[in-house]
MIKE-896570 format. One line per 2 residues: number of its first residue (from 1); their letters; for each residue x, y, z of C-alpha. Coordinates in nm, 4 decimals, decimal comma. Layout:
N
NUM) a) X:Y:Z ~ ...;
END
This chain:
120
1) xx) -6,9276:6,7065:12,6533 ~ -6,5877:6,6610:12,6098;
3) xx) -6,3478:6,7093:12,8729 ~ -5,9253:6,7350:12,8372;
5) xx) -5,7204:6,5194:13,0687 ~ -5,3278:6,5164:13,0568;
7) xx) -5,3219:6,1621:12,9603 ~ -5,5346:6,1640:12,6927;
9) xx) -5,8993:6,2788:12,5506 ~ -6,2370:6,1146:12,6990;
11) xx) -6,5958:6,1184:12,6704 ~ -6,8003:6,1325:12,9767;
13) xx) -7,0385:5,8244:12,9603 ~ -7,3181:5,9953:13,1171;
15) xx) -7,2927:6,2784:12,8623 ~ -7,2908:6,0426:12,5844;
17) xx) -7,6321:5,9540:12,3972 ~ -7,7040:5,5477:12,4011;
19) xx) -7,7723:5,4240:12,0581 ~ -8,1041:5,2691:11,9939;
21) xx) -8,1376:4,8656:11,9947 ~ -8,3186:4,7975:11,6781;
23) xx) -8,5204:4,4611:11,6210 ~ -8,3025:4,1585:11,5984;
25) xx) -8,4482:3,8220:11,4259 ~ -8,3770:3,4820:11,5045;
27) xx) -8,2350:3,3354:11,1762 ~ -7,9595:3,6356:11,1399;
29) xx) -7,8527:3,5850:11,4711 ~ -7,7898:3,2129:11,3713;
31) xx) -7,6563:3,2674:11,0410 ~ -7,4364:3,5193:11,2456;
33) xx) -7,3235:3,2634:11,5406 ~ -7,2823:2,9715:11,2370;
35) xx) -7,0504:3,2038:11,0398 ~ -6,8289:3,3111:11,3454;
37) xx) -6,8666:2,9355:11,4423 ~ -6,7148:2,8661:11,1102;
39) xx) -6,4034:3,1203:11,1743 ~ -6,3133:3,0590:11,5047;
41) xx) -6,2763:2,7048:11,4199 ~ -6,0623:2,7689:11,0763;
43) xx) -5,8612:3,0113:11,3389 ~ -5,7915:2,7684:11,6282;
45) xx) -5,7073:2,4942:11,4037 ~ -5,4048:2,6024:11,2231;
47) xx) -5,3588:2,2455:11,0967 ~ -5,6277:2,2236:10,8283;
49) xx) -5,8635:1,9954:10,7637 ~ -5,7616:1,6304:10,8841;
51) xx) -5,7102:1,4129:10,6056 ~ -5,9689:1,1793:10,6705;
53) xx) -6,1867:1,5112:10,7034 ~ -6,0804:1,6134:10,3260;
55) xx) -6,1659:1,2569:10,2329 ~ -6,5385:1,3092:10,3407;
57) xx) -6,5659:1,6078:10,2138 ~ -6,4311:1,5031:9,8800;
59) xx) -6,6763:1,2046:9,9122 ~ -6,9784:1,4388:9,9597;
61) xx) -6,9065:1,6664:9,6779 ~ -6,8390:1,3396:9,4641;
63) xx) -7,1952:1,2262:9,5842 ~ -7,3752:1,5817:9,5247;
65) xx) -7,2336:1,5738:9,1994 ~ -7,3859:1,2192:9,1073;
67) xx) -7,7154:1,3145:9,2217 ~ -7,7447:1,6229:9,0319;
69) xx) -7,8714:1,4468:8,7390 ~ -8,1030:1,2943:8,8709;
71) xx) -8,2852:1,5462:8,9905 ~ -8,2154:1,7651:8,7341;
73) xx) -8,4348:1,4526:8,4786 ~ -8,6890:1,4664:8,7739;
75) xx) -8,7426:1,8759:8,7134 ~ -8,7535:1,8200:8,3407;
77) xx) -9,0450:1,5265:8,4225 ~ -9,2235:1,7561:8,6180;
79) xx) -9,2009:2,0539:8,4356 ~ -9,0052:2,0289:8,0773;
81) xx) -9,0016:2,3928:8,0257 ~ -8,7640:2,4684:8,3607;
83) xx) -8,4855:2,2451:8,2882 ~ -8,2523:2,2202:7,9276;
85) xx) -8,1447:1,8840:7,7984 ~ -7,7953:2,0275:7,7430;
87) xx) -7,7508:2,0803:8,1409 ~ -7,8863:1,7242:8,2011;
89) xx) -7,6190:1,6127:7,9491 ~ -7,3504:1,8320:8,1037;
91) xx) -7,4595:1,7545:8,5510 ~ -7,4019:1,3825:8,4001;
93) xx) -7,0618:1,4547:8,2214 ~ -6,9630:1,5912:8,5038;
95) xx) -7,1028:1,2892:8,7417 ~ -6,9385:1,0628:8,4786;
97) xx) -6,5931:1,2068:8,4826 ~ -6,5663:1,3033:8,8257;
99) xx) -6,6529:0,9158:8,9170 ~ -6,3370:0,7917:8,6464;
101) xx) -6,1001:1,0307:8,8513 ~ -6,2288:0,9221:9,1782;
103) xx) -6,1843:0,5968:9,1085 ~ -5,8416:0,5964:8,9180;
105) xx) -5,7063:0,8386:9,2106 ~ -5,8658:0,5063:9,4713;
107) xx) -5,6745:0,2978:9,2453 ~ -5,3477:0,4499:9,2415;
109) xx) -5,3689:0,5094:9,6191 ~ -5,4053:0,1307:9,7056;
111) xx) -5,1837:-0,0021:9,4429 ~ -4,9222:0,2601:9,6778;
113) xx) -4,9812:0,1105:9,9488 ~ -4,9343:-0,2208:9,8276;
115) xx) -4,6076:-0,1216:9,7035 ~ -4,4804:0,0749:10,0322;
117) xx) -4,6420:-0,2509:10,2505 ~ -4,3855:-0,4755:9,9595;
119) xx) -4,0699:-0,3088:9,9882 ~ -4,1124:-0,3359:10,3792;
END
């Protein structure tokens, strides 16, 4: 029932029909609270990431990526069918080069600081 004010247009609530409340299961609700969880703290920290936060994270990608092979040669062990040679060869290329640039960016960042803590 809808009824016509001055002001402006309004349902009634007791006219209105409540929508059903369906089944709700535990894991979406979580998946739902860790994904707002997530966005509410990307939109109250307008900052970013701290540095020493990017650093970690860097860290733990560089780690992921040097334990891929590894399991990857563990799968083909198990079950040689699942698992090509070519993408063992290519997780440890990828290990393998993303080590050298860790390393030579390290390197590069100390040997700065040596020369800022120099020309002090």
């Amino acid at each position: 029932m809808l009824f016509t004010n001055t002001a402006n247009l309004a349902y009634v609530p007791s006219t209105m029909s409540m929508p059903s409340i369906g089944s709700v299961s535990v894991d979406s609700v979580r998946r739902t609270l860790e994904s707002s969880t997530e966005q509410v703290d990307l939109a109250t920290n307008k900052v970013g990431n701290s540095f020493e936060q990017t650093l970690l994270k860097a860290f733990d990608e560089l780690n992921k990526l040097q334990l891929e092979p590894a399991a990857l040669s563990t799968q083909q062990l198990i079950d040689p069918d699942s698992v090509d040679a070519h993408d063992i060869t290519i997780a440890m290329e990828k290990a393998s080069l993303s080590l050298s640039l860790a390393t030579t960016l390290i390197d590069r960042v100390v040997k700065a600081w040596n020369d800022i803590s120099v020309t002090r």
